[in-house]
Every structure is written in C-alpha cells, then in structure tokens.
Residue frames relative to the residue before (quaternion, step in Angstrom):
aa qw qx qy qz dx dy dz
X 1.0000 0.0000 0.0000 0.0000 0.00 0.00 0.00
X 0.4472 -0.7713 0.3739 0.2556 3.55 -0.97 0.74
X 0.0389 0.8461 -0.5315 0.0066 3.41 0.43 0.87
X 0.8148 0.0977 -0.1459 0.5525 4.29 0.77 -0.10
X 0.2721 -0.6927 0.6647 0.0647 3.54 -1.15 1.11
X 0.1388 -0.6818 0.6951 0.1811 3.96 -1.30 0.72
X 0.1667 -0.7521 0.6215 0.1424 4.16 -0.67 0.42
X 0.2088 -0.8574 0.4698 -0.0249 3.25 0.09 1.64
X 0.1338 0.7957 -0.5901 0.0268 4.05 -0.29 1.28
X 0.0330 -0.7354 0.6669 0.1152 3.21 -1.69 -0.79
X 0.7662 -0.3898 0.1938 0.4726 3.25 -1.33 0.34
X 0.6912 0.4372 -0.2355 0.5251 3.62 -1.15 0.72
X 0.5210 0.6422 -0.4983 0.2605 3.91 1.02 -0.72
X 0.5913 -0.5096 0.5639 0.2698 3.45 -1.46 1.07
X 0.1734 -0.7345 0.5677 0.3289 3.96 -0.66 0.54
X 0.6086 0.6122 -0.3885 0.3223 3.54 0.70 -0.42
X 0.6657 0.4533 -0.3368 0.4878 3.40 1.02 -0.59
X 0.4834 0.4743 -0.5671 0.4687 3.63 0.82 -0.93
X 0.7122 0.4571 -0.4664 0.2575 3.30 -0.24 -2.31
X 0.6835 0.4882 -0.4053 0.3609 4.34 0.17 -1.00
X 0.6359 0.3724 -0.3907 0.5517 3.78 0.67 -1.14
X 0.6434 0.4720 -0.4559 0.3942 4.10 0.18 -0.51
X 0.6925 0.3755 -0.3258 0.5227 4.02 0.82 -1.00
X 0.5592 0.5751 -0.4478 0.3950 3.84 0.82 -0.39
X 0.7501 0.2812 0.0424 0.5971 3.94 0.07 -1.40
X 0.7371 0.4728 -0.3092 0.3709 4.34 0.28 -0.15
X 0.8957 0.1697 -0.2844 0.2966 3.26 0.46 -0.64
X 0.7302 -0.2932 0.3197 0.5278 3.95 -1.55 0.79
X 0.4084 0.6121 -0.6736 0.0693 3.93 -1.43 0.85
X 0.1137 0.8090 -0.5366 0.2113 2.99 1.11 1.44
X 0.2619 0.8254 -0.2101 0.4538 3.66 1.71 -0.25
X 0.8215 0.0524 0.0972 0.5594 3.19 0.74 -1.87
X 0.7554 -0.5032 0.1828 0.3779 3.14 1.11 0.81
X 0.5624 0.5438 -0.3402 0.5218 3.66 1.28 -0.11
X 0.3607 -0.7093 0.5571 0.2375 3.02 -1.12 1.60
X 0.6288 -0.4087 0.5300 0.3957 3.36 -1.77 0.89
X 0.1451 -0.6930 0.7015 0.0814 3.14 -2.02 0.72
X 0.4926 -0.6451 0.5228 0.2605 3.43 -0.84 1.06
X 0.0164 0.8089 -0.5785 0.1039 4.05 0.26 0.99
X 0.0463 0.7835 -0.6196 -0.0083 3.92 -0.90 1.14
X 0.0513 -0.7565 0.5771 0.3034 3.84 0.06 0.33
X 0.3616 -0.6844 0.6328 -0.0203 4.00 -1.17 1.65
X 0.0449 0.5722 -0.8188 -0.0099 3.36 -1.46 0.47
X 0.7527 -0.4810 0.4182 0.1651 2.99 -2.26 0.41
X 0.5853 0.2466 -0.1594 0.7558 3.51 1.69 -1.05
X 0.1316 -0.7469 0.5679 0.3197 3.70 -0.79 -0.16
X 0.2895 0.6596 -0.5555 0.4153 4.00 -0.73 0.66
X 0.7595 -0.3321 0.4281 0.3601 3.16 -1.74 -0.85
X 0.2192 -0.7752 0.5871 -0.0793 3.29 -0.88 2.01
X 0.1460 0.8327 -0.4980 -0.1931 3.32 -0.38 -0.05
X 0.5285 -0.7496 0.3848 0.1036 3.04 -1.75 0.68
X 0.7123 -0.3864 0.3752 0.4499 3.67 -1.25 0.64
X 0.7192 0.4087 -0.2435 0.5065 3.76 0.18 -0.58
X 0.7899 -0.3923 0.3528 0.3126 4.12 0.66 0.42
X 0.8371 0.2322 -0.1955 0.4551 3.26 0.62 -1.21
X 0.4444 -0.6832 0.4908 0.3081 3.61 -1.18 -0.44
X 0.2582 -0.7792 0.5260 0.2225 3.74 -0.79 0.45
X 0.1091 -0.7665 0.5902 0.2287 4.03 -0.64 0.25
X 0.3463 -0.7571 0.5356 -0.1417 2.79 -0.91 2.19
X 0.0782 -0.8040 0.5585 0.1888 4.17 0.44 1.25
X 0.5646 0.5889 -0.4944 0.3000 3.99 0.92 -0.96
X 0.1699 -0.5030 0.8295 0.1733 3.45 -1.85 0.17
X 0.8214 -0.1749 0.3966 0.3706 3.50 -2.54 0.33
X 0.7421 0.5432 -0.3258 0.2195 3.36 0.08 -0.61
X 0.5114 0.5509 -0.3366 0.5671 3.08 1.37 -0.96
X 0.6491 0.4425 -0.2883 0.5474 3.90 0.39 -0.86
X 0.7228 0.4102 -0.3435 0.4375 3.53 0.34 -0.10
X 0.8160 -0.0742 -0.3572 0.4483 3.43 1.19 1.08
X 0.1284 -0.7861 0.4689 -0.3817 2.92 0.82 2.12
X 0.2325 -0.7120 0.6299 0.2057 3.53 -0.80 0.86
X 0.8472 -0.1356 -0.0243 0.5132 3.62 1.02 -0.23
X 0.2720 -0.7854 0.5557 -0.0217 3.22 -0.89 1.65
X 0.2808 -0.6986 0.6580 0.0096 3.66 -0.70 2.04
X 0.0629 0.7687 -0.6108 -0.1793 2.63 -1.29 0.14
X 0.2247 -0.8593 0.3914 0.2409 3.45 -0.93 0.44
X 0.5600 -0.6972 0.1505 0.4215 3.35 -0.50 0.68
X 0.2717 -0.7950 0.5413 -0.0334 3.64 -1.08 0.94
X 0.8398 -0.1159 0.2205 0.4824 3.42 -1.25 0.36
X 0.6441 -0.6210 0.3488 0.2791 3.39 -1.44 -0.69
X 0.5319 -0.7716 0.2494 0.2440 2.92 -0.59 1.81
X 0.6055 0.5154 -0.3918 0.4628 3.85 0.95 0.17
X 0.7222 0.2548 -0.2846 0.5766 3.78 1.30 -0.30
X 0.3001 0.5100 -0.7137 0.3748 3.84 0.49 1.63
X 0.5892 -0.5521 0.5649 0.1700 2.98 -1.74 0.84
X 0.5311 -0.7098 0.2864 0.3634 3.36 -0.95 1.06
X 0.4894 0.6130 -0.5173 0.3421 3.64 1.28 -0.93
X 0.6620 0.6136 -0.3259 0.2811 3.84 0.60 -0.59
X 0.5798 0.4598 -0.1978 0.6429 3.07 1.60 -1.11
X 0.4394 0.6692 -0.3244 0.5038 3.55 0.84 -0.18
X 0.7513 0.3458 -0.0931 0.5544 3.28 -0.39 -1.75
X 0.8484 0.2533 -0.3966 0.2425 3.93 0.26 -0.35
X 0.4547 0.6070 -0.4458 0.4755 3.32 2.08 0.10
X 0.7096 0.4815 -0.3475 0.3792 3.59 0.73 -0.67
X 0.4696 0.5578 -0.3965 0.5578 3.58 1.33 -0.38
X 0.7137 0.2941 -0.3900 0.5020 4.36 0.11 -0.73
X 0.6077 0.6022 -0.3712 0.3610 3.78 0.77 -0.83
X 0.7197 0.4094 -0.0668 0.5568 3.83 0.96 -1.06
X 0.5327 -0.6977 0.3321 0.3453 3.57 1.68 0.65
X 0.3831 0.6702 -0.5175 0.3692 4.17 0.83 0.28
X 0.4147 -0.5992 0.5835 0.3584 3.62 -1.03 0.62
X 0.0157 0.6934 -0.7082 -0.1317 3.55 -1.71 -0.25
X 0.3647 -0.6428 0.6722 -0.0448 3.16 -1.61 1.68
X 0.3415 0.6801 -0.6423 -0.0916 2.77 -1.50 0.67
X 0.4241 -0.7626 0.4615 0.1600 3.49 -1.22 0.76
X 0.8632 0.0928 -0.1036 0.4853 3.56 -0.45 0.95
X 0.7811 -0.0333 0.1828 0.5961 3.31 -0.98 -1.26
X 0.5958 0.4884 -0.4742 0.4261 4.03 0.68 -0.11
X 0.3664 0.6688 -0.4877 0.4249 3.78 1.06 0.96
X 0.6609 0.5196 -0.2003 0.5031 2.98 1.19 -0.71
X 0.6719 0.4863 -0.3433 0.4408 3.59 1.17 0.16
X 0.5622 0.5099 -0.3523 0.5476 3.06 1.68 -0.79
X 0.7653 0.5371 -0.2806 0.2170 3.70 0.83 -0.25
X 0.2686 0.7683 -0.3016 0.4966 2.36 2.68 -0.39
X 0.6895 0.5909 -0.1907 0.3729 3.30 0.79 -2.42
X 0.4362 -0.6800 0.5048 0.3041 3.99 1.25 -0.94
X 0.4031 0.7749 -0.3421 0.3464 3.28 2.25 -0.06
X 0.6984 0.4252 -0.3887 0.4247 3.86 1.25 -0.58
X 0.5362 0.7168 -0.4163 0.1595 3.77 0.99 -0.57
X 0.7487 0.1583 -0.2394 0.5976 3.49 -0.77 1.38
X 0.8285 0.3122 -0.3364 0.3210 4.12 1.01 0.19
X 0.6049 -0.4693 0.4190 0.4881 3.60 -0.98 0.23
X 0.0565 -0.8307 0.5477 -0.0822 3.33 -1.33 0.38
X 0.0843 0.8281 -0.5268 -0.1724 3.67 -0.79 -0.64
X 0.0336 -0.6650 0.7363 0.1208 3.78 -1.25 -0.45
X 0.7246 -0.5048 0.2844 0.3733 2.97 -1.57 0.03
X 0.8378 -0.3481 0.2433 0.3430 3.37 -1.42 1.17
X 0.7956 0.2745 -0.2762 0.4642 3.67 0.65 -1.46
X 0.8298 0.3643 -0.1585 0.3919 3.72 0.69 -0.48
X 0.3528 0.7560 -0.4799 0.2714 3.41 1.69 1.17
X 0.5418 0.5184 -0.4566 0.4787 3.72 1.19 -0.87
X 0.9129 0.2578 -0.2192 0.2284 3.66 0.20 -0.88
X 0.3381 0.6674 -0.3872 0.5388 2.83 1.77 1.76
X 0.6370 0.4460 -0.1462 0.6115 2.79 1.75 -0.89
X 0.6888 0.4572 -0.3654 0.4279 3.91 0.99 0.13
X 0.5422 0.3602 -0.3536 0.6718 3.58 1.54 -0.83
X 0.8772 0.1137 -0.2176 0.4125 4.10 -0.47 -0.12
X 0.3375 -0.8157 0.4644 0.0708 3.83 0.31 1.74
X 0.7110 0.5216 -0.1896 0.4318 3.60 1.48 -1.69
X 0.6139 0.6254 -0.2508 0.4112 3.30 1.59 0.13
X 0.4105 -0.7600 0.4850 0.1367 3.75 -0.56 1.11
X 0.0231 0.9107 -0.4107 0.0375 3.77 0.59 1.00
X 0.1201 -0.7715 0.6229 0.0490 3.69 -0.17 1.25
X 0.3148 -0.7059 0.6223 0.1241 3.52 -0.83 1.07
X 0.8597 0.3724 -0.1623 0.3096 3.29 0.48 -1.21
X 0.4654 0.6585 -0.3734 0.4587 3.80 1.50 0.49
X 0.4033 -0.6409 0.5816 0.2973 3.42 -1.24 0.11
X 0.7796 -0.2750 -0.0322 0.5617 3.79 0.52 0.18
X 0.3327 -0.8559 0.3911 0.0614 3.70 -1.11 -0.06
X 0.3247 -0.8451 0.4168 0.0812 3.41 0.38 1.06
X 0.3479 0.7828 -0.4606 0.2325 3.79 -0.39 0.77
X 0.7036 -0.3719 -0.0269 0.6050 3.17 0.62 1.93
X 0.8808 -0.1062 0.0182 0.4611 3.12 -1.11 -0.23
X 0.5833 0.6958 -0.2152 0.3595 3.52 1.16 -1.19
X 0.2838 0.8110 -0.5078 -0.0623 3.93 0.18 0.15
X 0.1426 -0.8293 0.5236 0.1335 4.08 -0.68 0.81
X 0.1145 -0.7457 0.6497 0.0931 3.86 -0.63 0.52
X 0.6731 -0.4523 0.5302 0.2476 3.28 -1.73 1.41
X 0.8851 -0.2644 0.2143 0.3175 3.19 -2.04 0.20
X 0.8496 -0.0933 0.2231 0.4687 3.86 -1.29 0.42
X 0.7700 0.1818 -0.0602 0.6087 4.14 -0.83 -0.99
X 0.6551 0.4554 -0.4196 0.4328 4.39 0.08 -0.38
X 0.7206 0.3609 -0.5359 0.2517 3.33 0.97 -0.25
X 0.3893 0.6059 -0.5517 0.4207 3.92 1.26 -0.02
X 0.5907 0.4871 -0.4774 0.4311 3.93 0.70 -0.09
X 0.6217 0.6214 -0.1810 0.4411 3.66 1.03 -1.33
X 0.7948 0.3585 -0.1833 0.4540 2.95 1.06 -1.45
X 0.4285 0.7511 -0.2313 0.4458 3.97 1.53 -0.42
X 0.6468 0.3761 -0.1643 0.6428 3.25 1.45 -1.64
X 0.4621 0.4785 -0.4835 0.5690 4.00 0.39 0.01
X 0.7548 0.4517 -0.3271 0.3452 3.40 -0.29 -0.95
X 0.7460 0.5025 -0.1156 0.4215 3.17 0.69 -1.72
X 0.6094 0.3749 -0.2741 0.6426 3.97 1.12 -0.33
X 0.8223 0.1973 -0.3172 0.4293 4.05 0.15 -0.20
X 0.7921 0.1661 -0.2201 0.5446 3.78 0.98 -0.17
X 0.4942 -0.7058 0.2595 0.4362 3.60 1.17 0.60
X 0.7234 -0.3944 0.3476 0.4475 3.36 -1.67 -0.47
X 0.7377 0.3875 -0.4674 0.2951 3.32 0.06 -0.14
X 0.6151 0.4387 -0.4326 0.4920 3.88 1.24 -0.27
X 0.3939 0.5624 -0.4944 0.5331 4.09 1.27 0.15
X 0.7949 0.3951 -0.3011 0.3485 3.25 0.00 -1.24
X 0.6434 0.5545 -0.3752 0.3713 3.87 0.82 -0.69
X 0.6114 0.5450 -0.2764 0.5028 3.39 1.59 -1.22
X 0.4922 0.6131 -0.4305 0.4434 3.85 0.98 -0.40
X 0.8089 0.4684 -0.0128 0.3551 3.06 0.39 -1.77
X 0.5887 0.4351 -0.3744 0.5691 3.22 1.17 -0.19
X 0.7470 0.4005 -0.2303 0.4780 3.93 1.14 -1.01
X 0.3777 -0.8093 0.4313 0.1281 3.37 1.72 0.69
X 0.4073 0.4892 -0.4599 0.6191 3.34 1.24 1.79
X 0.6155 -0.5462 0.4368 0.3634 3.68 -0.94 0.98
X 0.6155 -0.5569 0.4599 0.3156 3.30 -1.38 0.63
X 0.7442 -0.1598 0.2631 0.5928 3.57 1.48 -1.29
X 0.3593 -0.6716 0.6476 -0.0228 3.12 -1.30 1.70
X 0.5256 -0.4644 0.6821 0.2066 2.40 -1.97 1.59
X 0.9708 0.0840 -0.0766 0.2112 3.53 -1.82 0.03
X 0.6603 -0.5406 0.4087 0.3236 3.44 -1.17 -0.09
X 0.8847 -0.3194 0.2657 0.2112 2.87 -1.79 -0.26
X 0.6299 0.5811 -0.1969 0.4762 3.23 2.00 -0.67
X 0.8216 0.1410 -0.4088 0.3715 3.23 1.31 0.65
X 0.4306 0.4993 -0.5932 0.4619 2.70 0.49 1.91
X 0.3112 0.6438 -0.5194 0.4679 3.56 1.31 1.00
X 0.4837 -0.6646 0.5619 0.0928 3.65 -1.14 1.43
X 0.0533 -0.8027 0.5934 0.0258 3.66 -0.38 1.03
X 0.2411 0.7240 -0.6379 -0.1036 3.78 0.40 0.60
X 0.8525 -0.2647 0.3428 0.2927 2.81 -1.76 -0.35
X 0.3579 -0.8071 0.3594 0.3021 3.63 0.04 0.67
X 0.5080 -0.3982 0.5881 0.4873 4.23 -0.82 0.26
X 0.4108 0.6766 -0.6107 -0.0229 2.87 -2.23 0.52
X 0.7200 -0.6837 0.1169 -0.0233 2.87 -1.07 1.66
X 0.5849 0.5936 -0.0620 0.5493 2.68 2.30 -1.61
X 0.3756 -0.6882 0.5904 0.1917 2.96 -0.61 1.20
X 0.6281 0.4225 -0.4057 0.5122 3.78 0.59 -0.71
X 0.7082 0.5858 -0.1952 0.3424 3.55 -0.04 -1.06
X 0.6688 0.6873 -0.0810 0.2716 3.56 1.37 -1.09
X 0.6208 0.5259 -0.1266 0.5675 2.67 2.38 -1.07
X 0.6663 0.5857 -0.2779 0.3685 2.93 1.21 -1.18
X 0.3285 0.7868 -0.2603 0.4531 3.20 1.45 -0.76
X 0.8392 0.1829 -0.0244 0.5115 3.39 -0.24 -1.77
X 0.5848 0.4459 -0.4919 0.4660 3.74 0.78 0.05
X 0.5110 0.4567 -0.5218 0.5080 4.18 0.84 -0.64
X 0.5910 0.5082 -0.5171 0.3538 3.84 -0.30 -1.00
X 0.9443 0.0382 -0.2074 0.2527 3.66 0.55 -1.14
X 0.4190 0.7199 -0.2796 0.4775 2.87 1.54 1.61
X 0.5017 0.7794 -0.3377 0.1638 3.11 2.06 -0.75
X 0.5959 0.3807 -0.4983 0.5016 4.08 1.01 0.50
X 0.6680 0.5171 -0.4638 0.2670 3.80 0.04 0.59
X 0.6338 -0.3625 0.2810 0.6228 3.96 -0.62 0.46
X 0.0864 0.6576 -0.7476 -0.0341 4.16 -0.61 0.59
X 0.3877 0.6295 -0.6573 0.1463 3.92 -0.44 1.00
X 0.7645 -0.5126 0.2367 0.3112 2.68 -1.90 1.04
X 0.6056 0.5593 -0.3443 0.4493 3.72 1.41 -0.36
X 0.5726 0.3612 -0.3872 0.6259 3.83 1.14 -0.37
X 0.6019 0.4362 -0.4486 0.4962 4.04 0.05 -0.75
X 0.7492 0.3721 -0.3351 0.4335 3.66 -0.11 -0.51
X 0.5730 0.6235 -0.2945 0.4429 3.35 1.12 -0.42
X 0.7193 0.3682 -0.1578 0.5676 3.15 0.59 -1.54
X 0.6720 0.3872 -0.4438 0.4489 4.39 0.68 -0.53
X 0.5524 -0.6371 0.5108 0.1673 3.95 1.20 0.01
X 0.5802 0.4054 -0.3347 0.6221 3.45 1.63 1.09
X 0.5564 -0.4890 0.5496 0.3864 3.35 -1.46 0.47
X 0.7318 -0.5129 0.2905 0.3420 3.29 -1.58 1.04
X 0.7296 0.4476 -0.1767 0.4859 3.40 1.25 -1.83
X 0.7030 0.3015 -0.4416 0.4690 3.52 0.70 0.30
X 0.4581 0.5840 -0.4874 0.4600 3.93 0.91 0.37
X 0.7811 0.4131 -0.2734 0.3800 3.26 0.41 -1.29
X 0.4799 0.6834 -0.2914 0.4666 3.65 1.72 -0.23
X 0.7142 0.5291 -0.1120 0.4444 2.88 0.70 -1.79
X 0.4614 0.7862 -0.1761 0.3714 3.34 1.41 -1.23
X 0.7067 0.5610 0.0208 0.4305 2.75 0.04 -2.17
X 0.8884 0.1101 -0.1932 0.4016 3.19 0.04 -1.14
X 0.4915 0.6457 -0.4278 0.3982 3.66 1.18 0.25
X 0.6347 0.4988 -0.2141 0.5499 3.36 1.32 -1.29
X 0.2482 -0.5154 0.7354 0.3632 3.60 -0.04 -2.13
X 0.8196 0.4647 -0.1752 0.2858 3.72 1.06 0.54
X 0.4411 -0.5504 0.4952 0.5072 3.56 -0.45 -0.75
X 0.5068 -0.4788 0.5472 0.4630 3.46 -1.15 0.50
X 0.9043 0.2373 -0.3131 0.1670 3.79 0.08 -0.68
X 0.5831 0.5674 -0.3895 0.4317 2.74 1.24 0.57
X 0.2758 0.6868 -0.3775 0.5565 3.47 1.87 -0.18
X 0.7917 0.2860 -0.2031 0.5002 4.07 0.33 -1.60
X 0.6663 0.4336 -0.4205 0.4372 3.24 0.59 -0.01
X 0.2004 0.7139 -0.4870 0.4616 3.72 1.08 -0.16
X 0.9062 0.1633 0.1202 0.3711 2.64 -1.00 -2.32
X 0.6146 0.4451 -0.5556 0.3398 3.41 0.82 0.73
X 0.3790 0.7275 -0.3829 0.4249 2.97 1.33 -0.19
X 0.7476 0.5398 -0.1720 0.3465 3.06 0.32 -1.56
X 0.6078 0.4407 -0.2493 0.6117 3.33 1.04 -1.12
X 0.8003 0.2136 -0.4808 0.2877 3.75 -0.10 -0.35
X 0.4264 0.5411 -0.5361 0.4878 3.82 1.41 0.38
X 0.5521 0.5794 -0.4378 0.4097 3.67 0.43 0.25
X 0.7757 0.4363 -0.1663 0.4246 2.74 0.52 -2.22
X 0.5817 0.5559 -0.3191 0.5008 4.09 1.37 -0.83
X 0.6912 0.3646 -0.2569 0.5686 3.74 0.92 -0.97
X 0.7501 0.3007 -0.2538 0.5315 4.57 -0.34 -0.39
X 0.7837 0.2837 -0.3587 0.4203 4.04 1.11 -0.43
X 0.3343 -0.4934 0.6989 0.3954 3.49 -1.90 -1.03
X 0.3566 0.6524 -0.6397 0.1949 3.80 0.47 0.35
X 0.4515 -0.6542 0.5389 0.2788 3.20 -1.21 0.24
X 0.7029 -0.5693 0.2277 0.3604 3.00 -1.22 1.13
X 0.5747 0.5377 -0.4125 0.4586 4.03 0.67 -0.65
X 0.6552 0.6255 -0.2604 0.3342 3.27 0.70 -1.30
X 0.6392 0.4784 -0.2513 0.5472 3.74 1.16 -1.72
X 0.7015 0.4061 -0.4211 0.4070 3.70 0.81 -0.98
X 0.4629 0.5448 -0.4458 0.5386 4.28 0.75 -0.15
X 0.8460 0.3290 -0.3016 0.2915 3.20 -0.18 -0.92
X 0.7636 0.2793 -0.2548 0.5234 3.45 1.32 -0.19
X 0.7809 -0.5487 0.0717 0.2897 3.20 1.09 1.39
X 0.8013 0.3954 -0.2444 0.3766 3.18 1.43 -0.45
X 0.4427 -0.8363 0.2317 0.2256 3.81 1.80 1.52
X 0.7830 0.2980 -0.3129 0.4474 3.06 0.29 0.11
X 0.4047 -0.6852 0.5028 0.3375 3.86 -1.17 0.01
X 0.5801 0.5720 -0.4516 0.3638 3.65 1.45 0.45
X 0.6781 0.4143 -0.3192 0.5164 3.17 1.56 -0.41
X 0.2333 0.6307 -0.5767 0.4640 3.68 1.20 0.18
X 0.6862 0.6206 -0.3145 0.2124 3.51 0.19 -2.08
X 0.7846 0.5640 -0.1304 0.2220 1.96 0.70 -2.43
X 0.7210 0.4710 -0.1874 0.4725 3.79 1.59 -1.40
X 0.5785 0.5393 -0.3742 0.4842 3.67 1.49 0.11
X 0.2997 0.6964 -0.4514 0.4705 3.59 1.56 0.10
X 0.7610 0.4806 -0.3157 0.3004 3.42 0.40 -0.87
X 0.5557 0.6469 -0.1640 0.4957 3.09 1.96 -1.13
X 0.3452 -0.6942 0.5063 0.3777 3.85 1.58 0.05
X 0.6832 0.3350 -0.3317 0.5577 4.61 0.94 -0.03
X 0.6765 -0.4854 0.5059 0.2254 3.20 -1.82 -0.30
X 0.3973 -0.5000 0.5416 0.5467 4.13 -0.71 -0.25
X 0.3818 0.6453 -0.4486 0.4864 4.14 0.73 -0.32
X 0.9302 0.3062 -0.0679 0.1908 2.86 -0.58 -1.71
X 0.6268 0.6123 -0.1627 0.4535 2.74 1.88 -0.49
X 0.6444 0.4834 -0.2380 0.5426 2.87 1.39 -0.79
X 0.5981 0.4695 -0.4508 0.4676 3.95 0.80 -0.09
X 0.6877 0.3965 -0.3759 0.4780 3.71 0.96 -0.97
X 0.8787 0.1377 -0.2158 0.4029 4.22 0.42 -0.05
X 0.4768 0.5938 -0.5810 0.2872 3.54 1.25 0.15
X 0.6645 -0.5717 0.4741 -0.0822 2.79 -2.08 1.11
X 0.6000 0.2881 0.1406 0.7330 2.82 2.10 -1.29
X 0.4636 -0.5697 0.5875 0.3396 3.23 -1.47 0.67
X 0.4829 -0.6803 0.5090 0.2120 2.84 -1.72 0.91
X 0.1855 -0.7176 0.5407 0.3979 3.58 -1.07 -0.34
C-alpha cells in the first residue's frame, strides 16, 4: 500500500509538473477518506535548485528520503545525460526493492537514462516521443496514450497527463474511491477516455500553389458537400492525375486524406463551441452519419461523446 511518495528534481525542474505531482500525493484529504501520504520532494545536492521559470526552490531532502519511498516521481529537469549517477542509482534501486516509479513528461528520459524503459511500453509527451525512442531503442514508445503502466515503471504524456498517470497510481494502491476524492478536490475528471492524439493541433497546412491555395480555402467552406478528388480536380481545372500530383506535393498528401483532416477538425469544433447533436455535427461536415463520425474519432483513441464532455463549451444533449 502506498503510504510515502519521494518527488525527485534538479536543476532546470519544470515548476508546473513538480507543483501537480506535489497537489496529487501532498495534501491532508483525510476528510475524504484518503490516507495521508508521507510526501518529501529530494534532489541529488540538497540546498538551492533552481527552476526553468527564473526562480529557485530550497530543497532540505537528500537521496535518502527516496531510498525508502514507496514511489519515486519524478519531474522533469535539466538534461538527462548531465544527472548524477547517485540519481540514476536511487531510481534503479527504488524498481529493484519493489517501489513504483512515475514519471511525467520529459522525466522519461531519466528513467531511460536509469535503463528503466528497456524491453517496456512507455510514453512522454507527443512532441518528444520519437526522440525517446532514438536515444533509448530497448524502449516500447506509445505516442498516442496519456500515460502507461508497465510493472513497477509508470510514464505519463505531456505536462496536465501526468494528473492522469498520477490518478492511476492512486486508483490501483488506495482504490477508486480515494482517486476519485483527489480528482474532485483538483476539479479534473477522475479519468480520460483517450490519448494524446486528441490534443494534437491540426492547422491548416502552408501552401505554395497558387492554383491549389484557393481550392484549399473554398473546401474549409464546403466541407459537407461531395469533396472528391473528381469534383476537386474539376473545380482546380486539371486532370484528376495531375491534381492528385499537384496535390500531394503542395500539401504532403492525398486530397482525401487532406479532407478528412479538416473534417475532423471542424467536427472537434463544431462538438467543442456547439449543442448539435452528434448525427447532426457528422452532416454538417460531410461524412452523414454518427457511425462514421465514430468511426474517424477511433483515431483520436475517444468517442464524439467523450469528447465532447472533456472540451464542450456548452452543454451537451
């Protein structure tokens, strides 16, 4: 049972992440039924740390405290090739002696330092997963999750995923209802549907072609009408096999996958700023029905539903 948490920084630490792993596991909610956790944030030198943001934090813990931790977070810090070995140390000896270890974001990269990802699944954030996956090969990188659980070892996606990472700790050593109070007090769902892929930015794409450029900005306000490559080629005034050329290399795509893109996009809009109803959002962006709505939120790892509770703007109906 988790009864004590170490919050492992160093120079460079992100304050936002500490500040989440510190409101996650630190404060009294004995109130609501969650047992108190003995919580010590540790550094490698103890003294004055400073942080990415300017200022500096004064850290009294040494390694030791972490060296009988039921689970050592870490947040992400400086650079993961100029930590000191006691650090890499303290977090092999923490999986060896059966302790969990967290880490949130770019602090994947320490546990890979540590040799902690080799042979498991994992993740970090979205922008810095390929080059998690090039400095640590023995590692199983899932871009497109919000955190990942693989023995003892648990990793959470960008910045705000680790309260998802950190939730799922809770919820497996002190169950769901002392998860669910800590949600609710941090006025953040207990648990998200899907992953990291919808919160990927789809803008519009540059493009060069003067021919191609309109055609562009006339789909955007067309995206419920027949948009094949036989009307698009029609309407740009080229033979299909040079459109889809011409296409291609203006975009980096297919025309249909280009319209599917940005229908997407629009119906995460139309699901987040409206109250239409899901059939309705899938008509208006062309693709009529609400199974194929589904069918293109699959990719998003959630539902049009589910989405629409985690960003509508508006009550749903």
């Amino acid at each position: 049972m988790l009864t004590s948490v170490a919050v492992l920084v160093g120079p460079g630490v992100e304050p936002f992440e500490l500040g989440l792993l510190c409101e996650l596991f630190g404060p009294d909610r004995r109130d609501g039924g969650v047992p108190l956790l003995d919580l010590a944030v540790v550094t490698a030198r103890p003294g004055r740390v400073p942080t990415s943001a300017g200022f500096a934090l004064e850290v009294a813990d040494g390694l030791d405290r972490a060296a009988a931790a039921d689970l050592v977070a870490v947040a992400p810090f400086g650079r993961d090739d100029e930590v000191p070995p006691a650090v890499l140390d303290a977090l092999r000896d923490a999986v060896a002696r059966g302790a969990r270890v967290l880490s949130v974001c770019t602090g994947a990269f320490l546990l890979g330092r540590a040799g902690l990802l080799d042979g498991r699944r994992c993740t970090t954030h979205w922008m810095h997963a390929a080059e998690l996956a090039r400095r640590y090969p023995l590692a199983e990188v899932d871009p497109g999750v919000l955190y990942v659980e693989d023995g003892p070892v648990v990793t959470g996606a960008g910045s705000a995923a680790g309260i998802d990472a950190g939730l799922h700790v809770l919820r497996t050593e002190l169950g769901a209802a002392a998860a669910a109070t800590v949600a609710r007090r941090m006025v953040v769902p207990p648990h998200r549907d899907g992953g990291q892929a919808q919160f990927v930015a789809t803008p519009l794409p540059a493009c060069a072609d003067d021919d191609i450029a309109p055609l562009l900005a006339w789909a955007l306000e067309h995206l419920g009408e027949d948009l094949g490559v036989d009307r698009l080629a029609r309407r740009a005034r080229m033979s299909v096999r040079t459109f889809a050329r011409r296409f291609a290399d203006a975009t980096g795509t297919s025309p249909g996958a280009w319209v599917n893109r940005q229908r997407l996009a629009r119906a995460r809009e139309l699901l987040e700023l409206t109250d239409l109803s899901v059939d309705a959002v899938a008509e208006q962006v062309g693709w009529g029905s609400a199974a194929a709505l589904r069918h293109h939120f699959a990719g998003l790892g959630t539902t049009p539903l589910a989405y629409r509770r985690t960003f509508a703007g508006v009550s749903a109906r």
